[in-house]
Structure formats: structure tokens, C-alpha cells
C-alpha positions as CSV (number, residue, x, y, z in Angstrom):
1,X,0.0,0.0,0.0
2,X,2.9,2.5,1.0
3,X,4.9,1.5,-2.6
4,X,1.6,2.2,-4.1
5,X,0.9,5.5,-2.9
6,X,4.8,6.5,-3.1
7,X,4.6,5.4,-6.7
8,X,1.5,7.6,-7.4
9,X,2.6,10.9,-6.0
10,X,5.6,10.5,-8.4
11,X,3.7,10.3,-11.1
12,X,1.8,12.9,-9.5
13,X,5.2,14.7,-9.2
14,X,6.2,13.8,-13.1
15,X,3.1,15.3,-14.4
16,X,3.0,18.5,-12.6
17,X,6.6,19.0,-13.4
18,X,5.8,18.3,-17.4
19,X,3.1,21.0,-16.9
20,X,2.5,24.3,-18.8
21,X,2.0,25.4,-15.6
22,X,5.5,24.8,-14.5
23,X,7.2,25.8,-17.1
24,X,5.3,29.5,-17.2
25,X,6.7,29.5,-12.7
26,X,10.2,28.6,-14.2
27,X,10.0,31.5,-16.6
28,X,8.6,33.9,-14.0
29,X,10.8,33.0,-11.5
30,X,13.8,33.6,-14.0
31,X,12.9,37.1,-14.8
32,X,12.8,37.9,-11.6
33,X,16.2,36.8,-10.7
34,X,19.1,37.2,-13.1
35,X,16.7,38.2,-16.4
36,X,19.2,36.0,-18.5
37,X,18.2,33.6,-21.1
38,X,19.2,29.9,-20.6
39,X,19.2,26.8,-22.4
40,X,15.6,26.2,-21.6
41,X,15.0,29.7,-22.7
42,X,16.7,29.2,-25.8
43,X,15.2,26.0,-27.0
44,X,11.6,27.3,-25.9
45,X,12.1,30.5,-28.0
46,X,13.4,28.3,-30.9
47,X,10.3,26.1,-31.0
48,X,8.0,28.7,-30.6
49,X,10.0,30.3,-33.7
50,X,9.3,27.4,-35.7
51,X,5.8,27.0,-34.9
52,X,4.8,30.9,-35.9
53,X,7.1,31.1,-39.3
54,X,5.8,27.2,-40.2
55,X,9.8,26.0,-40.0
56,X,9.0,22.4,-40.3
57,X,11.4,19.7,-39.6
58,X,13.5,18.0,-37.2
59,X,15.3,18.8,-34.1
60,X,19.2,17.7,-34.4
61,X,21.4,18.1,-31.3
62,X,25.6,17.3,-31.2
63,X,26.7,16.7,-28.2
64,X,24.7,15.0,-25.4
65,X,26.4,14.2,-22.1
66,X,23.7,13.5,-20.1
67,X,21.0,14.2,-22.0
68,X,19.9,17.7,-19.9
69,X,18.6,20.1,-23.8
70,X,17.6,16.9,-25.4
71,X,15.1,16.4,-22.2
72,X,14.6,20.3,-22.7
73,X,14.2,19.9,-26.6
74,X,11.9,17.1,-25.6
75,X,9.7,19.5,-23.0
76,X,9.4,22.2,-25.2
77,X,7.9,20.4,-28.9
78,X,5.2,19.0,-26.4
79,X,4.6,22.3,-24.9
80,X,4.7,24.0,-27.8
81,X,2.5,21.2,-29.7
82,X,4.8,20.9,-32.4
83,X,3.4,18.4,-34.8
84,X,6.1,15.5,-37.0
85,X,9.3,16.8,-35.3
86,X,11.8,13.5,-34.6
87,X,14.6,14.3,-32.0
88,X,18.3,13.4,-33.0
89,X,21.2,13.0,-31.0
90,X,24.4,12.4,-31.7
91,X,27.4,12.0,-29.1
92,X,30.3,9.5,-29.4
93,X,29.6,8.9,-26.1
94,X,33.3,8.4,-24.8
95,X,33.6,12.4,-24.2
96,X,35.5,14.5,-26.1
97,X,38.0,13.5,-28.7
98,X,42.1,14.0,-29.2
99,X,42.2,18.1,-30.4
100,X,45.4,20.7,-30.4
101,X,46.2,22.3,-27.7
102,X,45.3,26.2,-28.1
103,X,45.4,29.5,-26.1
104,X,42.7,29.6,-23.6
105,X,41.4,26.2,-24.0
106,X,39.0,24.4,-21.2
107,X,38.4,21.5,-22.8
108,X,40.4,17.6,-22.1
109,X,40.0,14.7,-24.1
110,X,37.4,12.6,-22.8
111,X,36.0,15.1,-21.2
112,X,32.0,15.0,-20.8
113,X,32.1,11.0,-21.7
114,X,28.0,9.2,-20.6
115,X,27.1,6.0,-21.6
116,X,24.6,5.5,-24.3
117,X,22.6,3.1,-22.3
118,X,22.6,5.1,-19.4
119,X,21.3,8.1,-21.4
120,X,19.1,6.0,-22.8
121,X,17.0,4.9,-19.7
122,X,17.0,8.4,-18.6
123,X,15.5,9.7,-21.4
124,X,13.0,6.9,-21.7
125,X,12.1,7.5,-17.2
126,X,11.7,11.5,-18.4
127,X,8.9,10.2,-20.9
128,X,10.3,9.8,-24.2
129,X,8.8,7.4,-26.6
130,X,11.3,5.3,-28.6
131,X,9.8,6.5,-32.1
132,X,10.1,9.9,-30.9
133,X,14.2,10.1,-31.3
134,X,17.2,8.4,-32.8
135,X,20.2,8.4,-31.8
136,X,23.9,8.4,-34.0
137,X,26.6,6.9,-32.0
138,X,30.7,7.8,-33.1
139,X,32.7,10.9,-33.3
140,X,31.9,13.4,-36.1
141,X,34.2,12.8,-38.6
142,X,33.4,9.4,-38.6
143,X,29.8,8.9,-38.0
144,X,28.4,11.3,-40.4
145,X,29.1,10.1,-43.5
146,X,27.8,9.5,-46.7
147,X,25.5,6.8,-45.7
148,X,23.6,8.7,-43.4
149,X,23.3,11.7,-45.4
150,X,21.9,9.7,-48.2
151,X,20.0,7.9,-45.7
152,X,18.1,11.0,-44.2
153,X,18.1,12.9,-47.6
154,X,16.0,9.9,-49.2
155,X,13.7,10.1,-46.2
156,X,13.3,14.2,-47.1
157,X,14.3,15.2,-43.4
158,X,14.7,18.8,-42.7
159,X,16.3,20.5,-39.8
160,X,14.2,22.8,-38.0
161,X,16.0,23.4,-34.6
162,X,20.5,22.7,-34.6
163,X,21.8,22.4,-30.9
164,X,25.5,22.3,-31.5
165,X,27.2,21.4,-28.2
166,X,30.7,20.2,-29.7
167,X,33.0,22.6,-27.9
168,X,35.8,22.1,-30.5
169,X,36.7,23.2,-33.4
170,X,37.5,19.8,-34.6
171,X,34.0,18.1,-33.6
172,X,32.3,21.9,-35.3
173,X,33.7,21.1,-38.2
174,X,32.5,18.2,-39.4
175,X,29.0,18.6,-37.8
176,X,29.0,21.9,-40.5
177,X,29.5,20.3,-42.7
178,X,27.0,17.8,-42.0
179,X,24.3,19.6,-41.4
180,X,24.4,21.5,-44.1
181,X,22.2,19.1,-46.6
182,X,19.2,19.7,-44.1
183,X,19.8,23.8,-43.6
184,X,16.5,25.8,-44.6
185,X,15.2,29.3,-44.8
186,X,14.2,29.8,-40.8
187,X,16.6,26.4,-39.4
188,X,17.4,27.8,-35.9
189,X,21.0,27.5,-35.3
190,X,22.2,27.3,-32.0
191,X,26.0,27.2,-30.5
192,X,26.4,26.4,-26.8
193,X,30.4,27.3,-26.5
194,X,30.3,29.5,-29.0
195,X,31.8,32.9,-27.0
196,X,34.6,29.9,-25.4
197,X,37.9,30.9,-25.4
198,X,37.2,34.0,-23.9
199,X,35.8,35.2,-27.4
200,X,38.2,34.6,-29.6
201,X,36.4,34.8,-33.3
202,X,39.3,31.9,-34.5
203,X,38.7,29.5,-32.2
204,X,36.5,26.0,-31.6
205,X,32.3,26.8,-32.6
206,X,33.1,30.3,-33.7
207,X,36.0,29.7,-36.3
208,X,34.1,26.8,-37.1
209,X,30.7,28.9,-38.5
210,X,33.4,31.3,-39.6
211,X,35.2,29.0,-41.8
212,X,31.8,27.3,-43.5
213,X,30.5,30.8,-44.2
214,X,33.6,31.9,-46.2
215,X,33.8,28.4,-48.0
216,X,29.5,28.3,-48.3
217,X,28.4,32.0,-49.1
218,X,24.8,31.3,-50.4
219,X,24.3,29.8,-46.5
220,X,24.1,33.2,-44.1
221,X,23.5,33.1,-40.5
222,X,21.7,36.0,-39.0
223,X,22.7,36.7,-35.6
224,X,19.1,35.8,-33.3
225,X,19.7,35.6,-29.7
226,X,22.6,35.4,-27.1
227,X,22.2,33.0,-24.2
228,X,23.4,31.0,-21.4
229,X,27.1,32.4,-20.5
230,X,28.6,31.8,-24.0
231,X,25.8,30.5,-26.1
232,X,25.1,32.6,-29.1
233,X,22.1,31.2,-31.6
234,X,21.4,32.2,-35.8
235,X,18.6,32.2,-37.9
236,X,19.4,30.3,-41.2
237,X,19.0,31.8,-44.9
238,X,19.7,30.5,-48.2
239,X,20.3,32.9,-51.0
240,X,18.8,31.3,-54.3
């Protein structure tokens, strides 16, 4: 009887926490303190984005760890009722990998490392449904290749929402590059390290958009909305 009523005020608990209503006290409560936009924030604004201008498509996120925007990304296309959008994630899931050691860098190899199966069964306890994601295991620059560009282009996927959590200029690169094929007028692109290295224009996220735009000049990126410490988010256009 006690397991039984424990196990119904979590779910209780679980609802009320998934709730519109909770969400609008979270927002609220963060005006009221710092007035700073966080990941949460960020994600919200780019779904509601999406919904308004009719961006249809998918939400693609680099760079899991423990799964905290995906569960966000997850939250916010229920809140914000948005219809056909599949949730990918891609990690390598041993942290991050071997990169050159540059002025002002954080980062360590293996850094940020989570097991897939871990994040797994915390995604599927936060209510996920297994149709509603996918996820691509390997580093960049060798798990998205050709295969799975073909793959998704022959399935017409478009990106609506980009979370790019790669830290590096070495896992930016590729990811670029990647994403590219499912860019479209409105895709909300967001970097979440990309004012690291105290700023510095030529370094990890920041050379990395730098570098595609001079090489890709019919892609331009219109500067949207600063968040978290160093997160800095673009709204996508394709010149014809």
C-alpha cells in the first residue's frame, strides 16, 4: 500500500513538473532573478519560432552528455505542440576527442564522456517514446558520412532546430559540414560554447561557422539571440 501510494505521488510529481503550468513558474521566476536567457529559454524560443514562421522539420542536437537540452528539446515540442518533429542525437559517447592544444582552452580529451545506455533509460524515465528520437553513435568525422546523409536525404528530413554542443573546433567542423544538406530558410541554429575561449572569433564553434560561411556563401546566418554564458544562436537563410 505505502509503494503504491509512493509510486503515485511521483507520477503525480512527473506530471506536474511536465506541466505548462511549471514551465510558465520557471520562466517567471527567472525574470525575476538574473533576467538571463538559458538553455531552456533558448530552445523554448526556438520552437516557438518554428511553430509561428511554419519551419518544419527535425530537431538535431551534437553533443549529449547527459542528456539535460535533449530532455529540454523534448519538454518544449510538447509544450509548444509541435506536430512530425523527430529528436536526433548524436554524441560519441566516450567524451570528447584527441584536439590541439590552443590558447585559452578548457576542454580535455574525454571530457563530458556518458554511456549511451545510461542516457538512454534516462530519457526513456523522463517520458520519451522510442519513435520519438534516434540516436547516431561515433565521433563526427566518422559517424556522419555518406551513408547517413543519403540515408536522411531519401527520407526528405529537414532540420528545423540545430543544438551544436561540440566545444571544439575539430568536432564543429564536421557537424557543419553535415548539417548543411538539411539547412533551410528559418533552421534555428544554436551554439552552446560558442563565445569559449574567452571570445576569440578563430577559435573552436566560432572559427568553425566562420570557416563554412567563407567556404559556403549562399548559407548566411543572421545573428538571433545570445544566451546562457557563452551561447550565441542564428537564424538560417539560403540565398537562391
Amino acid at each position: 500500500m505505502g509503494l503504491s501510494l509512493v509510486g503515485l505521488l511521483a507520477k503525480l510529481l512527473r506530471r506536474a513538473l511536465d506541466s505548462d503550468l511549471f514551465f510558465r513558474i520557471l520562466e517567471v521566476a527567472d525574470h525575476r532573478s538574473e533576467n538571463r536567457l538559458t538553455e531552456l529559454g533558448m530552445i523554448a524560443q526556438a520552437m516557438e519560432f518554428a511553430k509561428i514562421n511554419g519551419v518544419v522539420g527535425d530537431y538535431f542536437e551534437f553533443g549529449l552528455w547527459q542528456g539535460k537540452t535533449f530532455r529540454y528539446a523534448h519538454k518544449m515540442m510538447r509544450r509548444y505542440s509541435v506536430k512530425g518533429m523527430k529528436l536526433w542525437g548524436f554524441d560519441s559517447f566516450q567524451g570528447l576527442p584527441t584536439h590541439q592544444s590552443r590558447p585559452d582552452n578548457i576542454w580535455y580529451e574525454g571530457q563530458f564522456a556518458y554511456g549511451r545506455d545510461q542516457l538512454e533509460r534516462d530519457i526513456l524515465a523522463c517520458g520519451f517514446k522510442p519513435q520519438d528520437y534516434e540516436l547516431v553513435e561515433g565521433f563526427y568525422d566518422q559517424s556522419l558520412d555518406d551513408a547517413l546523409v543519403e540515408r536522411l536525404i531519401r527520407d526528405q528530413v529537414k532540420a528545423s532546430i540545430v543544438y551544436i554542443d561540440c566545444d571544439l573546433y575539430e568536432s564543429t567542423r564536421p557537424v557543419m559540414r553535415f548539417i548543411s544538406n538539411f539547412l533551410q530558410n528559418g533552421t534555428i541554429l544554436c551554439f552552446d560554447d560558442y563565445f569559449t575561449y574567452k571570445g576569440a572569433s578563430d577559435e573552436g564553434e566560432a572559427r568553425a561557422l566562420a570557416e563554412f560561411s567563407a567556404q559556403n556563401p549562399r548559407f548566411c546566418f543572421i545573428p538571433y539571440m545570445s544566451y546562457s554564458p557563452v551561447g550565441q544562436s542564428f537564424i538560417v537563410r539560403i540565398r537562391p
